[in-house]
C-alpha positions as CSV (number, residue, x, y, z in Angstrom):
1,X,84.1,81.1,99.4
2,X,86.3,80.4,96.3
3,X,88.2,77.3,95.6
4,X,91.7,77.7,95.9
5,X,91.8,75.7,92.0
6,X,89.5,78.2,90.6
7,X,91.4,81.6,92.1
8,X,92.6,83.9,89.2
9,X,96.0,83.3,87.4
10,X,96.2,87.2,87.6
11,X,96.5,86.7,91.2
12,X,97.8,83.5,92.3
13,X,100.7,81.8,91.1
14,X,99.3,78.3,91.4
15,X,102.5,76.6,91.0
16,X,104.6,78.8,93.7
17,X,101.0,79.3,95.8
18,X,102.1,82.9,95.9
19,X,99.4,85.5,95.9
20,X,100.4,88.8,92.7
21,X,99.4,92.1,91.8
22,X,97.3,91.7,89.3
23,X,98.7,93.1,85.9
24,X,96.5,96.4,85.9
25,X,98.3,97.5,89.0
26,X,101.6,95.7,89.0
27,X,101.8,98.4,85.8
28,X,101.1,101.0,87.6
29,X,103.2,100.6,90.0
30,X,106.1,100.5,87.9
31,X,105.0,103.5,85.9
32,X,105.0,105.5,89.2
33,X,108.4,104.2,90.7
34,X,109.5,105.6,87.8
35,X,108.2,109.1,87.9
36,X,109.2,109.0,91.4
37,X,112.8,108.3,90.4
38,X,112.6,105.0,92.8
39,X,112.7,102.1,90.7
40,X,116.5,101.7,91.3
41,X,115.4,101.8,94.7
42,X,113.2,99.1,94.6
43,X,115.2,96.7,93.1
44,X,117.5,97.1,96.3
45,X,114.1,95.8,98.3
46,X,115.0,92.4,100.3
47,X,111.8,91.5,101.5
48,X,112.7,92.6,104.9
49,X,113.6,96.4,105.3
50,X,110.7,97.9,107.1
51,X,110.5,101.5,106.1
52,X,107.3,103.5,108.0
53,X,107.2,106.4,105.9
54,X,106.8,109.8,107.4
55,X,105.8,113.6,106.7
56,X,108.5,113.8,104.1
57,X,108.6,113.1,100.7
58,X,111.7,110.9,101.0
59,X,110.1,109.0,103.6
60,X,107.5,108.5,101.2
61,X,109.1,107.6,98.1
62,X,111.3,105.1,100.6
63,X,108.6,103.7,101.5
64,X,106.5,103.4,98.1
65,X,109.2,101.4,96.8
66,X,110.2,99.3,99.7
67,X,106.7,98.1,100.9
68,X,104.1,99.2,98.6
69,X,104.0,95.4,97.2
70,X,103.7,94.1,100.5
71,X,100.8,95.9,101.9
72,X,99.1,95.0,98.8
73,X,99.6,91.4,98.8
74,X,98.8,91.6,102.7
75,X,95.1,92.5,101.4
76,X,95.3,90.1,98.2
77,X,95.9,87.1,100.4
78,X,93.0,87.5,102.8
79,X,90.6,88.5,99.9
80,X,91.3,85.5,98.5
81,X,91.9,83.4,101.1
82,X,93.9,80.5,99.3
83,X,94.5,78.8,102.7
84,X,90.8,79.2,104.1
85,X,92.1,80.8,107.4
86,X,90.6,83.8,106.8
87,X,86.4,83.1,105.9
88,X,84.8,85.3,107.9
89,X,87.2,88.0,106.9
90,X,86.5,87.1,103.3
91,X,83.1,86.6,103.5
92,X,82.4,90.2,105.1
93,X,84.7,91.6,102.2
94,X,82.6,89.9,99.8
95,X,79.1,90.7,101.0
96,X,80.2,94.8,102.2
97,X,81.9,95.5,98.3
98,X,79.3,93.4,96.3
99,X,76.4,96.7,95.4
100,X,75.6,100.1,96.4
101,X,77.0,103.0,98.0
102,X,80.2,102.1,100.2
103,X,81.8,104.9,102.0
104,X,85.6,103.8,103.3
105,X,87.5,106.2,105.8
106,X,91.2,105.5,104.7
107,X,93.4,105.8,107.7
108,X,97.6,106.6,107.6
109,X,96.9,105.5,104.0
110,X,100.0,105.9,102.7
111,X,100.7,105.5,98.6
112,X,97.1,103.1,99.1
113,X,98.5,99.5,98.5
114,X,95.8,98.2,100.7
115,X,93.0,99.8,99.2
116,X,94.3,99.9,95.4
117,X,94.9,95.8,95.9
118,X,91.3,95.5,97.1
119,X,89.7,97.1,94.7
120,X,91.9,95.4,91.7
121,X,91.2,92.1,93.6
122,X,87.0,92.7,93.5
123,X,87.6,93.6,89.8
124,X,89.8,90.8,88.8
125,X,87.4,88.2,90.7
126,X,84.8,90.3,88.7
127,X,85.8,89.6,85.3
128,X,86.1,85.3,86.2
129,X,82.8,85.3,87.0
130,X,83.3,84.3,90.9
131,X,81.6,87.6,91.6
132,X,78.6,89.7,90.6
133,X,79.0,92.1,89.1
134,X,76.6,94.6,90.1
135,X,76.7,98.6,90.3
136,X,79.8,99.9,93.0
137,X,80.0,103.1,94.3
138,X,82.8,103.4,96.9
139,X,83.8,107.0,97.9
140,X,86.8,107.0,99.9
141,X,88.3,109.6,102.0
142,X,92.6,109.0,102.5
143,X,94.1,110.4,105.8
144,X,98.3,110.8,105.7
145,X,100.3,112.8,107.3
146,X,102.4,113.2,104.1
147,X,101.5,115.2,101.0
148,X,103.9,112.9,98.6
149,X,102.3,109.8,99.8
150,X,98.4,111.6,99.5
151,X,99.5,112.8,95.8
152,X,101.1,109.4,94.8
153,X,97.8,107.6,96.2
154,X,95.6,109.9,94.3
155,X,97.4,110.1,90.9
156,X,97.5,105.6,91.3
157,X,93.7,105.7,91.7
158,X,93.3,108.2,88.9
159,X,95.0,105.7,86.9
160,X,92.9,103.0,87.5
161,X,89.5,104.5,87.1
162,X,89.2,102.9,83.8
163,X,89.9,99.4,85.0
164,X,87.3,99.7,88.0
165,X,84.7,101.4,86.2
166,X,84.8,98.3,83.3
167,X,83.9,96.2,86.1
168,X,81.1,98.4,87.7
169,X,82.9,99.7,90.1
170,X,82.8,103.8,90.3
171,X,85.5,105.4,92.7
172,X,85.4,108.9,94.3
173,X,87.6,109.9,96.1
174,X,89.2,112.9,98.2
175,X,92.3,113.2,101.0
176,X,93.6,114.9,103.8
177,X,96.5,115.5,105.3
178,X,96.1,114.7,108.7
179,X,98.2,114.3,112.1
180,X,97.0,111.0,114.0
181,X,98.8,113.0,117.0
182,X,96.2,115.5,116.8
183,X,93.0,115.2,118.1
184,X,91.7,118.8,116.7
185,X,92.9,117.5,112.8
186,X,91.0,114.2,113.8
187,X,88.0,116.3,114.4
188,X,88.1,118.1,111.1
189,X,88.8,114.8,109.3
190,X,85.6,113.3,110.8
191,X,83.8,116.4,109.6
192,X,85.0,116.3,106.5
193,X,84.3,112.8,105.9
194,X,80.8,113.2,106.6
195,X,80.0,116.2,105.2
196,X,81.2,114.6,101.8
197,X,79.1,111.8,102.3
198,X,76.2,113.4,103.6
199,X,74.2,113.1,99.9
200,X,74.9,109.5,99.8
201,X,72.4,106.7,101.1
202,X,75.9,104.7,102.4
203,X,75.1,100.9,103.3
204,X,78.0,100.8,105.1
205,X,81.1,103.3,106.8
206,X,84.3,101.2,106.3
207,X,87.3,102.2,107.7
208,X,90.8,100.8,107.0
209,X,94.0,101.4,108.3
210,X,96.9,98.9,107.0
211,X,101.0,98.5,108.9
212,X,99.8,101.6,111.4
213,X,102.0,99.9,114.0
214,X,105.3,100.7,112.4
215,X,104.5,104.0,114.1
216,X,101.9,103.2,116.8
217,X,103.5,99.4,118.0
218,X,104.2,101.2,121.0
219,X,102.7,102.5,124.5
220,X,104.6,105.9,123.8
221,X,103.2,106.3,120.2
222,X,99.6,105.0,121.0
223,X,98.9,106.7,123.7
224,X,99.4,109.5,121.1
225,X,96.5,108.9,118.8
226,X,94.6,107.2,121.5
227,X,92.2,110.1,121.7
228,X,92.0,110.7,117.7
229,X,91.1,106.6,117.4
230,X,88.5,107.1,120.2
231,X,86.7,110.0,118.5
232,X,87.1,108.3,115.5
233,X,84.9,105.1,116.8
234,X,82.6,107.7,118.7
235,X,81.9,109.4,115.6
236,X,81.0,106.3,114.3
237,X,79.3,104.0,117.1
238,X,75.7,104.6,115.8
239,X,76.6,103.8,112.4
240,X,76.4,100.7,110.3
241,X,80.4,100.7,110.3
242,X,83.2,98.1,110.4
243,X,86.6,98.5,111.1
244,X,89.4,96.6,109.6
245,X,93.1,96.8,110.7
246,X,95.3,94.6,108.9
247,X,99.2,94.6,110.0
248,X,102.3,92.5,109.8
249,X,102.8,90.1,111.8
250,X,105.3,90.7,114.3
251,X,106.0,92.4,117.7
252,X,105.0,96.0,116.9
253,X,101.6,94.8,115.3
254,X,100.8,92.3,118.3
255,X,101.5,95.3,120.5
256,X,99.0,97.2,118.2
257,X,96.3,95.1,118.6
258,X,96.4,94.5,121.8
259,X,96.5,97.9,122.4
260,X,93.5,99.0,120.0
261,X,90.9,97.1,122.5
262,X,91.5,99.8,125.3
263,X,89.2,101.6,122.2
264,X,86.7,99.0,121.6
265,X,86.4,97.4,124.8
266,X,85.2,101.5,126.0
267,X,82.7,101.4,122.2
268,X,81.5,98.1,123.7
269,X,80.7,99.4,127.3
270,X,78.4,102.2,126.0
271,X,77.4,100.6,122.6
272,X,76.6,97.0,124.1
273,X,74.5,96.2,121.1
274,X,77.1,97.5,118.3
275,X,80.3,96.4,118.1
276,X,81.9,93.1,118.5
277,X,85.2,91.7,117.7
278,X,84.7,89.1,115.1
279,X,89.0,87.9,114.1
280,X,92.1,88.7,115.8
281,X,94.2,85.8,114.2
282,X,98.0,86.1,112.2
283,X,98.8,84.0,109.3
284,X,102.0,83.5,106.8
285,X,102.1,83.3,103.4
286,X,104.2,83.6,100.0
287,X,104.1,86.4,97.4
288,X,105.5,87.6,93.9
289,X,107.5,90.8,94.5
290,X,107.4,92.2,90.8
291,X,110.8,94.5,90.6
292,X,113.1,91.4,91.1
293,X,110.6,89.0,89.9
294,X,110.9,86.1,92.3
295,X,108.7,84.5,94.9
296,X,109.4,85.9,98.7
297,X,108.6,83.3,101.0
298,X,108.3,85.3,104.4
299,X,105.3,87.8,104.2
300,X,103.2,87.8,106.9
301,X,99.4,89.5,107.8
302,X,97.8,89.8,111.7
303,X,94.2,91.5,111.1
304,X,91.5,92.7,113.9
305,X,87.8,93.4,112.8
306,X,85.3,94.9,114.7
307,X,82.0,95.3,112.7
308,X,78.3,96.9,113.8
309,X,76.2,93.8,115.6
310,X,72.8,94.3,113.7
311,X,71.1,91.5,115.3
């Protein structure tokens, strides 16, 4: 664990306690809401609007500028953990990205604020010394439903492959458009992501899926990727694999939750000895939103784990 004193200015604002992008990325961003036309749009961001995206590219761009700051903070504030609620969470984070080969299964990605804040995170606490820092190689496949959000994700992570690799971390990376709805598209997406890994010696399968219950906080919705998130864990069940869902806190996400252990509680009837459930708790917490430059003191983060029991 880090001491809250010792936690990079880059990001955390120790005098508002508000978790940041760190400087790498908040640029980025910005350069991207401009070729996307949207930073006009972000400025009109209150902290509250709660775009989900969508197939479109408007959804997509709407939703790049209205939340991708918020996802990424979501992820900043559990990796670092300033309030020590989340130490398991960390510590798991910590040990899975420190070396080797790490393959991640990027689910209803979106523009990637969850994974692009991860990574920027490791690579921040990289250069301060409060990790290793040891050879990386994380090859990530990104799932969406919409081609803007896929190509927006893509060119953001092009963009930063000279900041991760400077820390020893090497990225590669594909997506996929892909239909949670569809249990066929699941299929192929499965197949895909381990045909592309199938040369590498992965320590770990990680998959990540971040705010999935703006579309899925419901019975209706659910029950329509219920069969795509059960051949997802399938697939999965005999490897070394974690799963990591992080969500706003809030009626939809509780729903969400509660409604993804109809899927583990049927991995954990036939895998006894794999998977068990190892957080389910919510948390509040204050970050820098870096269009209108001031400190928003209502974000929010409910996460669920489930990791491979290797005892």
């Amino acid at each position: 664990m880090i001491n809250s004193n010792d936690l990079p200015e880059e990001l955390w604002l120790h005098n508002e306690q508000a978790v940041k992008l760190c400087t790498e990325l908040e640029t980025k961003y910005i350069e991207h809401l401009h070729k996307c036309n949207a930073y006009e749009l972000a400025k009109t961001s209150d902290g509250k609007s709660h775009p989900i995206g969508g197939s479109g590219a408007t959804e997509a761009i709407e939703h790049f500028a209205y939340r991708f700051v918020n996802s990424s903070t979501r992820v900043i504030h559990i990796t670092l953990d300033p309030d020590k609620k989340f130490s398991n969470i960390q510590i798991d984070i910590f040990s899975t990205f420190s070396k080797g080969n790490i393959s991640i299964l990027d689910l209803a990605c979106g523009t990637g604020g969850h994974i692009l804040s991860l990574l920027t995170t490791l690579v921040e606490l990289r250069l301060k010394k409060l990790l290793p820092t040891l050879p990386l190689n994380i090859h990530i496949l990104a799932a969406d439903i919409s081609p803007k959000a896929l190509e927006i994700y893509q060119s953001l992570l092009h963009d930063l492959e000279p900041y991760l690799l400077n820390a020893g971390i090497r990225v590669i990376y594909s997506t996929y458009e892909w239909d949670a709805c569809s249990s066929i598209q699941t299929s192929s997406l499965m197949d895909t992501f381990f045909e592309i890994t199938s040369t590498i010696s992965s320590n770990e399968y990680y998959v990540i899926t971040s705010a999935f219950s703006g579309f899925a906080g419901n019975e209706t919705n659910f029950t329509r990727i219920e069969r795509s998130l059960q051949h997802i864990t399938d697939r999965l069940g005999t490897k070394n694999s974690t799963f990591l869902w992080i969500e706003p806190d809030g009626k939809d996400a509780k729903k969400f939750l509660g409604l993804l252990n109809r899927i583990f509680e049927n991995i954990k009837d036939f895998f006894v000895q794999i998977f068990e459930e190892r957080e389910s708790i919510s948390h509040t917490y204050c970050w820098w939103e870096p269009i209108k430059k001031e400190v928003i003191k209502k974000g929010n983060v409910s996460i669920k784990l489930y990791k491979r029991n290797n005892e």
